[in-house]
N, C-alpha and C positions, 0 to 999 in steps of 0.2 A: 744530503745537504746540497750537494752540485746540483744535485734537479731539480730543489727547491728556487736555490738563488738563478736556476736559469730560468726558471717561471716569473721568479718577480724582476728580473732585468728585460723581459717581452712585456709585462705591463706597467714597468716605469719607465721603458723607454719607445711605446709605440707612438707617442704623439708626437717626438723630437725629429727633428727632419735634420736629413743627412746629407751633408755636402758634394757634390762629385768628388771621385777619386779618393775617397776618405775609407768606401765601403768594406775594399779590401783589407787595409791596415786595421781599422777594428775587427774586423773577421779575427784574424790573425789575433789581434790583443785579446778577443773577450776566448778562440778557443784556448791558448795559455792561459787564460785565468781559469777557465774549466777545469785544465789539468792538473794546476796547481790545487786547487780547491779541494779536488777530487782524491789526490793526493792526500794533501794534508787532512780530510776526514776520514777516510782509509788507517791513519796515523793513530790520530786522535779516538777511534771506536773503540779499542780495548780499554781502554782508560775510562771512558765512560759509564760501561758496565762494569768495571772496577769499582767505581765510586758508588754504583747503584743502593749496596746494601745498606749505604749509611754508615751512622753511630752507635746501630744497638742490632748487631748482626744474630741471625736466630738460624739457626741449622735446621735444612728441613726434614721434610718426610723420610723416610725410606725407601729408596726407590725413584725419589723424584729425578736420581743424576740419571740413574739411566733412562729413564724416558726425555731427561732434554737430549741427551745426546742422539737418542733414536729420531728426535724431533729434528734436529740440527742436520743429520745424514741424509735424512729422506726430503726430496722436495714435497714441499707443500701444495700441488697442486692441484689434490681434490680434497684439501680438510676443510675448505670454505672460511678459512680461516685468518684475519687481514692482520695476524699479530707483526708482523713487519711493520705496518702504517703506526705503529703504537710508543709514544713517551710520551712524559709529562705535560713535557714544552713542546707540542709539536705545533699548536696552532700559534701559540703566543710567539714561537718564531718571525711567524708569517705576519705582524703587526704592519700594517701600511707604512711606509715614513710621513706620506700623508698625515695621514690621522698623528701621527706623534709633532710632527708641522704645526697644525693646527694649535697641539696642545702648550707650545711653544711659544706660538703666538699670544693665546689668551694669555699665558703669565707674563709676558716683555708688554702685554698693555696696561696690563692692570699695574706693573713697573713703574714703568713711564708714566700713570694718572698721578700714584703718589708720589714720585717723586714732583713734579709741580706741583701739586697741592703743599709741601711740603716746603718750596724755594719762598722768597721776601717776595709780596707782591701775589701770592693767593692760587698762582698760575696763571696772573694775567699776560699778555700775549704783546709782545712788544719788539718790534721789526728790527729795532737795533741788536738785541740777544737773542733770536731764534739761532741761531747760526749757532753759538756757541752754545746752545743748551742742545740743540743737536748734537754736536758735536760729545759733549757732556752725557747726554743720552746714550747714544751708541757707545761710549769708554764702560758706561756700565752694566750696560745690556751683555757684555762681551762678559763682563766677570760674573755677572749673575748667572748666565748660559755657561758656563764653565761649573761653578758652583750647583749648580741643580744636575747639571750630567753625573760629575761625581756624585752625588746624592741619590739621583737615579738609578746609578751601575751600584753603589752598595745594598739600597734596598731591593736590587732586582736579583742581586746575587745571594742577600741574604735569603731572599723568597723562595730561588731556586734549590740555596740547601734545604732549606724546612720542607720543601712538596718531594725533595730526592732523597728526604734520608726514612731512615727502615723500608726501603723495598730490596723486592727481591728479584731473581730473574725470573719474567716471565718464560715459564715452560711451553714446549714444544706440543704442539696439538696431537691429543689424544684418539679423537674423534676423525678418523677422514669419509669423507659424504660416496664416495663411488666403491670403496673395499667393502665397505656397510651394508649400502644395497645390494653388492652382488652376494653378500653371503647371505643377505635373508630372501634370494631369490633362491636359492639352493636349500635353507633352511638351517641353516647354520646362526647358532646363537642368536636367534629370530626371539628370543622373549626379553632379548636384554637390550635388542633393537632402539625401544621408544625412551628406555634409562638413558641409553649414552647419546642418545640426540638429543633428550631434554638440558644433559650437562656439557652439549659441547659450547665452547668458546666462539667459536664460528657461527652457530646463530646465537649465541647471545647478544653479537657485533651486528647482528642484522634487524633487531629487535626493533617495528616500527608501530605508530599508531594502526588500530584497525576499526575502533570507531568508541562510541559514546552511549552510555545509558542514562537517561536522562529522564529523571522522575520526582525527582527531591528536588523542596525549595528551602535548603538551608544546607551549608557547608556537610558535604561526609566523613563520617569519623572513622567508621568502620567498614570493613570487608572481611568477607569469608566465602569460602568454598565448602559445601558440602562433601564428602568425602570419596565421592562416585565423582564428584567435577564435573555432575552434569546442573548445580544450580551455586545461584551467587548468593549472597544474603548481604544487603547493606542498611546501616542504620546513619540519622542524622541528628543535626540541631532543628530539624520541624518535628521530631517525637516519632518518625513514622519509621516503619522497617519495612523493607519491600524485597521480595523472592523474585529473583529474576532469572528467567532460560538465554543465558548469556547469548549463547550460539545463535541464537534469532532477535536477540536485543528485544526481548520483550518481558514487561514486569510482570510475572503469573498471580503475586498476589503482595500487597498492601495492607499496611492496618497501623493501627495507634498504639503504638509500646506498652503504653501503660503510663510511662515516667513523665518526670514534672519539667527535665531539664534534659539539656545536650545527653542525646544516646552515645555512649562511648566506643560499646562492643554490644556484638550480638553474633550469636555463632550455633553450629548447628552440633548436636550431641552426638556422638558418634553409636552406630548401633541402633538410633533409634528411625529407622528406616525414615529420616528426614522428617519426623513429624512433633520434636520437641528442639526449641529455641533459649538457649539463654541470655540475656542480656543486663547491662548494666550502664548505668547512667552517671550523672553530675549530683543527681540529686541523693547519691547514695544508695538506692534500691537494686535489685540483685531479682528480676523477674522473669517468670519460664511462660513461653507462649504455647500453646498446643496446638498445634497444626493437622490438619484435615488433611486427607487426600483427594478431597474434593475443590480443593484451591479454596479453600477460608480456613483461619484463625476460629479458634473455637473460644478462647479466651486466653488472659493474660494472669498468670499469679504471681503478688509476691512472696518470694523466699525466704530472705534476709536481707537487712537496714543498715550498713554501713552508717556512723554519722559525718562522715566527709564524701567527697565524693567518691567515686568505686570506677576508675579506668580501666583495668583489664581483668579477666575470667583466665583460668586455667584449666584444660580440659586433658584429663587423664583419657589416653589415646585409646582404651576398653572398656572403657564402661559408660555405658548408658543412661548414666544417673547419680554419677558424682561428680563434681567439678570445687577447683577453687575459686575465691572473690578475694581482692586485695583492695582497701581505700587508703587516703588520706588520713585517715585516723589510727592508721599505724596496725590495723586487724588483719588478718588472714582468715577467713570462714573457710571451713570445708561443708558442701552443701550437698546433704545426700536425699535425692526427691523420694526415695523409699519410705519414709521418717515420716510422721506426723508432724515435730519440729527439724524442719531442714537442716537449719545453720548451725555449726558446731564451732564454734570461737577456736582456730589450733593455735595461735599464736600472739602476741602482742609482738612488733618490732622494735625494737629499744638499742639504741647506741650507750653507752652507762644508761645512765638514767631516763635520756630524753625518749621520746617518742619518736619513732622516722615513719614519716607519713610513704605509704606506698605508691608510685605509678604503674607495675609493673608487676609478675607473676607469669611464673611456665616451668611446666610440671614436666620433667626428664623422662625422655620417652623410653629409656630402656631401662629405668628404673624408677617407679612410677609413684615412688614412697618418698623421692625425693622431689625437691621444689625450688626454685629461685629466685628473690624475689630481690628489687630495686626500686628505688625513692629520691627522698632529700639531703641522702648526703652522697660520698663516694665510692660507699662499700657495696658489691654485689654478695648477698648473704644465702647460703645454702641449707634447707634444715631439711631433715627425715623423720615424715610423719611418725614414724614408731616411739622414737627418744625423744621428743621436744622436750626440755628440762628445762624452765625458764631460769632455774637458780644453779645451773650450768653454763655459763658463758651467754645470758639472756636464749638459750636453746638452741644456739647457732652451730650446723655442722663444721663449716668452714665460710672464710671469707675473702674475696679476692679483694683486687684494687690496683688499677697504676701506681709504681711506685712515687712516681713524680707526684700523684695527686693524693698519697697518705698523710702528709704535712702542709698540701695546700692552703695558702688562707681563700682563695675565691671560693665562690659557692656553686659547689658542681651537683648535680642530678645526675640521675638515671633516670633517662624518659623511657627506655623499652630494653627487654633481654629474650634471649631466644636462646633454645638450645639447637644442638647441630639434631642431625637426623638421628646420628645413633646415641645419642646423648652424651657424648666424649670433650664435644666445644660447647661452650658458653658465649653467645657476640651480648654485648653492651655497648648501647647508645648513650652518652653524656653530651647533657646539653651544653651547648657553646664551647664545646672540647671535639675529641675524635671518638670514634667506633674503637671497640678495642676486643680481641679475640682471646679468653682464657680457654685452657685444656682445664675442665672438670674435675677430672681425677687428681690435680697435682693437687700438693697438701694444702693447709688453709696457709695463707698471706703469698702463697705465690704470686709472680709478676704476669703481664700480659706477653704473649707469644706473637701478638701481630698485630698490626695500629690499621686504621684505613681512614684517611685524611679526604680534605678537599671539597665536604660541603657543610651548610650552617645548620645547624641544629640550637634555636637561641627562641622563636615567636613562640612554638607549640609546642606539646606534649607528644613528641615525634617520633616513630617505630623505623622500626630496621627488619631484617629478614634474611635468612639465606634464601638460596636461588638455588635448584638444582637436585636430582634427586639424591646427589650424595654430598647435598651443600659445597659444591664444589664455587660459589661467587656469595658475595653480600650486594644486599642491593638496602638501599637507605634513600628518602626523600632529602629537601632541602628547601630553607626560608626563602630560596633563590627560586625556586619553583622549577627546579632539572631533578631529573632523579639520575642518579649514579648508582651503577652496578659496579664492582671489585673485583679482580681474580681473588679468589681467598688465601690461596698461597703465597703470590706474591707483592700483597696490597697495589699492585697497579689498577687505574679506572678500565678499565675497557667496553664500556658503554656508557653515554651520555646523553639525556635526553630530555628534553622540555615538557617538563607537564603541565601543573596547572596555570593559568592565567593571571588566577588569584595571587599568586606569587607562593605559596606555599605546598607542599605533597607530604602527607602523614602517613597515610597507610599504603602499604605494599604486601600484595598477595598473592604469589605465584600461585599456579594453577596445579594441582596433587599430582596429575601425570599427563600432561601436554607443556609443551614450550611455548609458555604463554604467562602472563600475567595482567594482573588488576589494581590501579591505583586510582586512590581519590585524595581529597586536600579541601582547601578553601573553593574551590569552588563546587558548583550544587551537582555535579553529573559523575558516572564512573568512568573511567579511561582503561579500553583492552588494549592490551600491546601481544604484536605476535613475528617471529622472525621471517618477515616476507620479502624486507630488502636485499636488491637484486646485488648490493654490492655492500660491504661492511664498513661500520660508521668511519668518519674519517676525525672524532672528537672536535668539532667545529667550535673553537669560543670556548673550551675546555680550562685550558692554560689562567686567561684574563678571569673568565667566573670565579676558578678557585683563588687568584690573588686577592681578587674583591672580597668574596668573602672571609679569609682571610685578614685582610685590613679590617673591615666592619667589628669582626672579632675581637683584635688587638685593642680598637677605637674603645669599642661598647667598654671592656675590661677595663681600662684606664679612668675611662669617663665616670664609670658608674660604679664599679667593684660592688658593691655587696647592700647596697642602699635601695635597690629596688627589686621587687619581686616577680620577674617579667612572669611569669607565665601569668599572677592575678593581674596584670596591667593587660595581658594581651586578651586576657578572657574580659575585662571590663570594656574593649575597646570592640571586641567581637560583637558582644550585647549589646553595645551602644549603636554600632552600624545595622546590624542587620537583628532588626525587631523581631520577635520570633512569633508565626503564626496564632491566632485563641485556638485554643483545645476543641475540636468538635465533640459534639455528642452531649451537649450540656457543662460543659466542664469549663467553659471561664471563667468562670469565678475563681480557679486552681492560679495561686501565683509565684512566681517564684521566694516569695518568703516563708515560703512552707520548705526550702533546700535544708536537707541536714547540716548541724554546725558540729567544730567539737564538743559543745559544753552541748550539745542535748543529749537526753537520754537512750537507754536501749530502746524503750519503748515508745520511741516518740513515735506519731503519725505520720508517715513520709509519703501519704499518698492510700488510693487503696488498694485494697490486698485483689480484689479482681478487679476486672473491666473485661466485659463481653466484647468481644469482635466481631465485625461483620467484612464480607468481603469483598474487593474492592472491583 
């Protein structure tokens, strides 16, 4: 903090000119105040991390005291690691007085307008009373600026508890960059090399733009990696899916989905040497593309017909030809392309009685019978393909849920869930709430283990992701258009980052085994991100983003509570702006009132069941 306040006392005081004889006496006054300051921060730091943990203290791992402590002994000087430069408030500290000046001023005018508008006589302007309205003015410009400070320091402090409480201490860096290297020049633990530089902390802090794929003319919804991570696969709102060799930014091959509306997901089957695709749409359809090795699309079939629309796929991590499909109409298909009829209906979703429309689906990679899936209301619900019993607790194995939000009256969502690598953690994203970390295995109605705060999830139907090959961070977009990465341990941010333009980032897709990543959003292009920065972020505009959002939040809830339906307001306003291309190939005449509803049938027409490809 002394090195801080001695930087902003050199640029709020380089314009001020200094009178002879005066130079030494401030010498002298500003280095006591150093000492003092320095002092008294020195004081004050155990206290601080004191308060860290919060209100809802969670005991960690095993293990984790002795590696802070190994972290705490050992300097830091080749873990590449800037966890020093790291809290909450570190930029919102550094707020200009400037800037708060200014803001100060706009409310003392806008003061001052009504009260004259407000006096006898309209605010007209009369030489014998200036003097005394002056005078009048400034008595309550004093009480107002009094009045709004106190206002100011309670919601800034209340801000400050809500962003500091359930964390935890950040841990001492795992990872150091020069022990590393020299042992896999000797050959020493050389296969575990490329795992712990993907998870260390140190280039996660480094993580910068490294360019842009740019081929879609309509907002991207989805990303994937093939499972070699040597290709991308993105789908959009112009119907198209494009294969791209990232590493050269170049698209290998293009084609028309098949579907009628926004592609949601599209992803590549594992096992099947890259040449089968599954995807799904708005429009409900659940279609597999075939893919050449000759860079073309051989054709597009569909599967199975959701009748709402179908956001995420669930790909069991062995097999080549069974996946899940979740929609809006509250179904779960299991889809096995072996079958004459693919789609097997596992489930219906049901709260008592109602229907809970699905966004969400992901199949537990170390036990692959199980499944997770999230919607329209609060609950994350677990079921195991073997028993589904619907006349057994509607066939639910177990169900999690924040406590706080079991009795909620607002109306919360789960826009996306994800299991950890070994299938032990559960992350769930809730819109216009926080990310929240359940352990799997604990029984049904258990509490969450770890919160991670601080961006908005409220316009879209918005994903989240571990980072890391032993999910050691979360990384989540934001309506704010920054993507924030998490230590997972300790819910602190420790990378912050500007994506898209459009204002929004949805998908996040690390890359299977490089320290790298891929995100898209609102607008029409991909973004690689790779740790090439020469020095670790310094969270710039961290602090102010997350109050804004924050307020935006609290506003929306007040304002609106449970009267509007954003995500169908935000998909009406989506269509409305941005027209979506005619269908080539003969196909305009295809409109969007052909999209399935709830009340149509199994067998409605949602499109056709092929479409040939050609390539592009």
């Amino acid at each position: 903090m002394a090195e801080a306040d001695g930087k902003s006392t050199v640029l709020t005081g380089s314009s001020e000119e200094k009178e002879p004889g005066e130079d030494q006496h401030k010498e002298e006054d500003a280095s006591g105040s150093r000492e003092g300051q320095t002092q008294s921060s020195s004081r004050d730091a155990p206290k601080e991390t004191g308060e860290a943990s919060g209100d809802k203290p969670i005991p960690d791992e095993e293990g984790e005291a002795g590696e802070n402590r190994e972290g705490e002994v050992e300097d830091d000087t080749d873990s590449m690691d800037g966890s020093g430069l790291y809290s909450l408030t570190e930029d919102g500290d550094r707020e200009s007085e400037g800037g708060r000046r200014e803001r100060a001023k706009d409310k003392d005018g806008r003061k001052r307008a009504a009260r004259k508008r407000n006096r006898p006589g309209g605010g007209s302007n009369h030489s014998s009373s200036s003097d005394e309205d002056d005078d009048e003015d400034e008595e309550e410009d004093q009480k107002d600026d009094e009045d709004d400070d106190d206002d100011d320091d309670d919601d800034d402090e209340a801000m400050e508890a809500w962003l500091g409480a359930e964390l935890q201490e950040l841990r001492g860096p795992i990872w150091r960059a020069v022990p590393s290297l020299c042992s896999r020049e000797i050959g020493r633990d050389s296969h575990q090399f490329v795992r712990r530089v993907c998870g260390a902390r140190g280039l996660v802090q480094r993580l910068e733009l490294q360019g842009r794929l740019e081929k879609h003319t309509g907002c991207v919804n989805t990303l994937h990696f093939n499972p070699s991570g040597t290709r991308l696969a993105s789908g959009s709102d112009d119907l198209r899916v494009v294969i791209w060799d990232w590493a050269i930014r170049k698209a290998e091959l293009e084609f028309d989905s098949g579907h009628k509306s926004n592609v949601f997901q599209a992803k590549f089957l594992p096992h099947s040497g890259d040449s089968t695709l599954a995807m799904c749409a708005r429009d409900g359809q659940i279609r597999v593309a075939e893919l050449s090795a000759t860079q073309r699309c051989k054709n597009t079939k569909r599967v199975a017909q959701h009748k709402g629309a179908a956001h995420k796929l669930a790909l069991e991590p062995d097999s080549p030809c069974y996946f899940l499909s979740a929609g809006e109409d509250a179904v779960v298909f299991g889809i096995d392309l072996r079958l004459d009829r693919p789609a097997n209906k596992l489930v219906v979703v049901k709260e008592g009685d109602k229907k809970v429309g699905l966004y969400t689906i992901f199949v537990n990679p170390a036990k692959t019978h199980q499944f997770a899936v999230g919607g329209r209301d609060q609950y994350v619900r677990i079921y195991d393909q073997r028993k589904i019993n619907e006349n057994d607790n509607n066939g639910v194995l177990k169900k999690f849920c924040p406590s706080h939000l079991v009795s909620s009256e607002s109306k919360t969502n789960i826009t996306c869930l994800v299991y950890s690598h070994d299938g032990t953690e559960l992350l769930a994203s809730y819109n216009d709430e926080d990310i929240y970390l359940f352990d799997s295995n604990h029984s049904d109605g258990a509490d969450y283990r770890r919160r991670y705060k601080g961006h908005r999830n409220n316009a879209t139907v918005k994903g989240v992701n571990f980072y890391g090959p032993c999910s050691e961070f979360v990384v989540s977009g934001s309506d704010c258009g920054h993507i924030y990465l998490w230590d997972k341990y300790s819910a602190r941010i420790v990378q912050f980052m500007e994506g898209d333009k459009g204002g929004v980032v949805n998908c996040l897709e690390p890359h299977p085994h490089l320290p790298g990543i891929a995100t898209s959003g609102l607008d029409h292009d991909v973004k690689l991100w790779a740790p090439t920065a020469e020095s670790p972020t310094g969270l710039k505009g961290l602090k102010e983003v997350m109050k804004k959002n924050k307020r935006e939040r609290d506003e929306d809830s007040v304002r609106h509570g449970d009267q509007y339906d954003t995500q169908l307001l935000w998909f009406l306003m989506r269509h409305m702006r941005n027209r979506r291309p005619a269908r080539p190939r003969g196909a305009e005449n295809d409109t969007d009132d052909s999209w399935s509803s709830p009340e149509s049938s199994d067998e409605e027409e949602g499109g056709p069941d092929h479409v040939q490809c050609m390539s592009s």
